[in-house]
N, C-alpha and C positions, 0 to 999 in steps of 0.2 A: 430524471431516471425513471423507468417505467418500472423495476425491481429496487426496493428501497434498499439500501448499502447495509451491508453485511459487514459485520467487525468480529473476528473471534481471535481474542488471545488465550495465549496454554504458556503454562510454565512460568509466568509472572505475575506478580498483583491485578489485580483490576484497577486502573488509573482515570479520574474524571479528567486530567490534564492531559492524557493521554485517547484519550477516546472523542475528547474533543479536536486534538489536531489531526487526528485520522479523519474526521468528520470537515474541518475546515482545506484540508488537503483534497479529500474529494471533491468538493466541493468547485474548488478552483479547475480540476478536471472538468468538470461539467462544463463550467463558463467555458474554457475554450473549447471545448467540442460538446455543442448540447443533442448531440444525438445520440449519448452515450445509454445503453439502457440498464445495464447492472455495474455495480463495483463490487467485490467481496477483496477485505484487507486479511490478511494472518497473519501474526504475530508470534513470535515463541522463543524463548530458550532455548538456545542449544549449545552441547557441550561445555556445562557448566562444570568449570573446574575451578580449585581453590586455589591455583596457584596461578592459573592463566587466566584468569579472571572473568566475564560473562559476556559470550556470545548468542547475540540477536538474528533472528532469521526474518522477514518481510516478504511476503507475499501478495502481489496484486496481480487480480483478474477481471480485468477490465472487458467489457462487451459492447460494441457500437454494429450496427446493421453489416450482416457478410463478415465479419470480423472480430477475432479474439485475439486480447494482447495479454499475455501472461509474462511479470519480472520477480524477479527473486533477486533480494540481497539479504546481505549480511554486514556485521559490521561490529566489531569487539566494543565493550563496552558501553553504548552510547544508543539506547533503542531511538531515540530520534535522528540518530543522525542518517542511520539505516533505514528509517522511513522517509526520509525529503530524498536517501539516494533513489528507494525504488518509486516516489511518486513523480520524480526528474526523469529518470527512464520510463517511465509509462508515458509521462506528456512529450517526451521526446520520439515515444513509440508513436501515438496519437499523433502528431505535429506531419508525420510521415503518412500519413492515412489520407487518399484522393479525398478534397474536398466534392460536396454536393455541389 
């Protein structure tokens, strides 16, 4: 990547186990498309209820030459599970991207 990866979470702890598999998820973006030049991930909290329990938001903004892929998930509960959904759809967004 020629912009180093951008990680920002709001509304939840800051996680070393967490910040690491955004960083290994990237990662694996690159390996299959190395022409990627930024990723910026977002993370946050929303509509945190006490009775419905905690909603995750995910954000990836991925940039390869001519082209910008931006996914948004969500997903109750389970902030990982909401992050393999949106970096699945990014490399599925990527996979569809004319090879060089």
């Amino acid at each position: 990547m020629q912009t180093p990866l951008q990680i920002t979470i709001r509304g939840i702890p800051h996680s070393d186990a967490l910040d690491l598999r955004i960083r290994e998820k990237a990662g694996k973006l690159e390996e299959f498309h190395p022409r990627i030049t930024s990723c910026r991930v977002t993370i946050e909290e929303i509509n945190k209820h006490q009775q419905q329990g905690r909603e995750f938001q995910v954000g990836i903004d991925v940039r390869v030459p001519g082209k910008e892929i931006v996914v948004n998930r969500a997903h109750d509960e389970d902030v990982y599970v909401a992050l393999r959904d949106a970096f699945d759809a990014a490399k599925r967004q990527i996979d569809e991207l004319p090879r060089p």
